[in-house]
DRENRODREN-678178 format. One line per 5 residues: number of its first residue (from 0); their letters; for each residue x negated, y, z of C-alpha. Coordinates in nm, 3 decimals, padded with zeros to 5 digits. Layout:
NUM	A	X/Y/Z; ...
This chain:
0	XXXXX	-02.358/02.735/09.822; -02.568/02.357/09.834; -02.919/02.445/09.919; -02.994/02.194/09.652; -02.819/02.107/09.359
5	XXXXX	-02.514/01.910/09.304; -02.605/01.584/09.060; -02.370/01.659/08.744; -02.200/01.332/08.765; -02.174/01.324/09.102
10	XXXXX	-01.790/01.380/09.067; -01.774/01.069/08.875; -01.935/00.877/09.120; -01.725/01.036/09.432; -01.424/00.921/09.265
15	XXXXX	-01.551/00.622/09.262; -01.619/00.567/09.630; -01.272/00.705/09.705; -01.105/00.452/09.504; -01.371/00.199/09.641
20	XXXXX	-01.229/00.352/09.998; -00.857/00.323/09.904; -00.838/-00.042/09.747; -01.084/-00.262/10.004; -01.077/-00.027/10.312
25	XXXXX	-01.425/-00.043/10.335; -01.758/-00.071/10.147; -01.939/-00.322/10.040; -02.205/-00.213/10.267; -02.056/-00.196/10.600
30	XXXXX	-02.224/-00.473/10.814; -02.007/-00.613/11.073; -02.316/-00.507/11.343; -02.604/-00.298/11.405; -02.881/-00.319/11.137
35	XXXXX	-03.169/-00.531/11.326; -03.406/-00.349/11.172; -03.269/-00.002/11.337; -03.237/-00.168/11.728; -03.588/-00.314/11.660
40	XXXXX	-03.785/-00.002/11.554; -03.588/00.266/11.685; -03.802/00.363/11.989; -04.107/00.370/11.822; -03.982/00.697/11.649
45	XXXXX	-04.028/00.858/12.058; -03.708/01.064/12.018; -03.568/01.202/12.345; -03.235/01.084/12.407; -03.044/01.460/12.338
50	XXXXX	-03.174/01.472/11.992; -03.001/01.486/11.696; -02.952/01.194/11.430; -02.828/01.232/11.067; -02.641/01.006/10.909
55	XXXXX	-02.575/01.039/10.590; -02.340/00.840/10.394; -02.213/00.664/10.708; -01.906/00.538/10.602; -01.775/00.349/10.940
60	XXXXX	-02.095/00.221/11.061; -02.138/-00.001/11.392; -02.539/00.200/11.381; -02.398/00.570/11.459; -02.195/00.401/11.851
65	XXXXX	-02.599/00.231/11.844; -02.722/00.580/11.804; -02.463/00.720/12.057; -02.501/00.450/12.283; -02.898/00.571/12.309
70	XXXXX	-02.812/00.909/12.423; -02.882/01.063/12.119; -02.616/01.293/11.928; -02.495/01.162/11.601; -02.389/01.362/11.255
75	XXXXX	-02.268/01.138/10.977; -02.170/01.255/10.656; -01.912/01.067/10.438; -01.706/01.110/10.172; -01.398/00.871/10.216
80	XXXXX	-01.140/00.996/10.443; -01.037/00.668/10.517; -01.372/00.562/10.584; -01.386/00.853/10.878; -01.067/00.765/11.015
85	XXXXX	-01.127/00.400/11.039; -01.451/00.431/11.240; -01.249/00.661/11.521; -00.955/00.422/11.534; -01.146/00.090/11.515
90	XXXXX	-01.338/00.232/11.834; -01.062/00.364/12.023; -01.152/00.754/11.994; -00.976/01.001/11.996; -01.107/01.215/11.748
95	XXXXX	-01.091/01.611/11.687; -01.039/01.768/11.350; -01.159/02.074/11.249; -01.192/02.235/10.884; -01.501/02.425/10.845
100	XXXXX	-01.522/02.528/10.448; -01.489/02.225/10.255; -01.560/01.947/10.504; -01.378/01.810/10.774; -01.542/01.755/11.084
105	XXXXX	-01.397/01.491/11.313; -01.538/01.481/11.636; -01.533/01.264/11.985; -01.791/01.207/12.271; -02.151/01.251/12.099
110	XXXXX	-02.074/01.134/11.747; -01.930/01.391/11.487; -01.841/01.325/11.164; -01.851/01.544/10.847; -01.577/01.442/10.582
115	XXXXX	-01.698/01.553/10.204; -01.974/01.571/09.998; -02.303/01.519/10.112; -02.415/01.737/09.790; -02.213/02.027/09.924
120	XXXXX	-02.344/02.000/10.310; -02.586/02.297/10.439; -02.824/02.251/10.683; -02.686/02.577/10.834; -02.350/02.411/10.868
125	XXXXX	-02.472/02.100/11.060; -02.780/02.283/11.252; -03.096/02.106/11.376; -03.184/01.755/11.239; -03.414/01.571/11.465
130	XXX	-03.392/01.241/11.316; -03.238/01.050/10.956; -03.115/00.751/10.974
């Protein structure tokens, strides 16, 4: 069980995304590079480079191979399938699957990805949090 509530139309709105997901192939936020404001203000947060970064609602986003790239380990969170699979293969990874209750977690290097709904993700399923992004 959430350790906070699900949003009653959140099903509505995931459906949404999906189809958002499956017609364009990507969101209308993805940037095509790293958010300036996250390569100019990052190291003032004083983060050693093993901690962890959340990144919730990630979709395929150029910031989480930033984040990797700074030594830190990265957790996204995103609904879309297709979103997920696209960030892998659009970097060359090779990523590994593996169902843990109703995510999917794809994983390469340092970055790991949880497929499903960020209303439905535990803390005790992704562990420590150093960091949100």
């Amino acid at each position: 069980m959430p350790s906070h509530p699900v949003p009653p139309d959140s099903r509505y709105d995931n459906q949404r995304w999906l189809r958002l997901w499956r017609d364009q192939q990507q969101s209308s936020f993805h940037q095509l590079a790293v958010n300036p404001l996250l390569s100019r203000f990052w190291q003032k947060l004083g983060l050693k480079r093993s901690h962890r970064v959340l990144v919730p609602l990630c979709g395929k986003s150029l910031d989480m191979l930033w984040l990797a790239e700074q030594g830190h380990e990265v957790v996204g969170i995103e609904l879309s399938p297709i979103a997920v699979e696209a960030f892998f293969k659009e970097r060359d990874l090779q990523a590994k699957k593996q169902r843990i209750g109703n995510f999917v977690r794809w994983r390469a290097k340092t970055i790991s990805i949880w497929c499903g709904d960020f209303f439905a993700l535990s803390s005790k399923q992704i562990g420590r949090i150093d960091a949100v992004f």
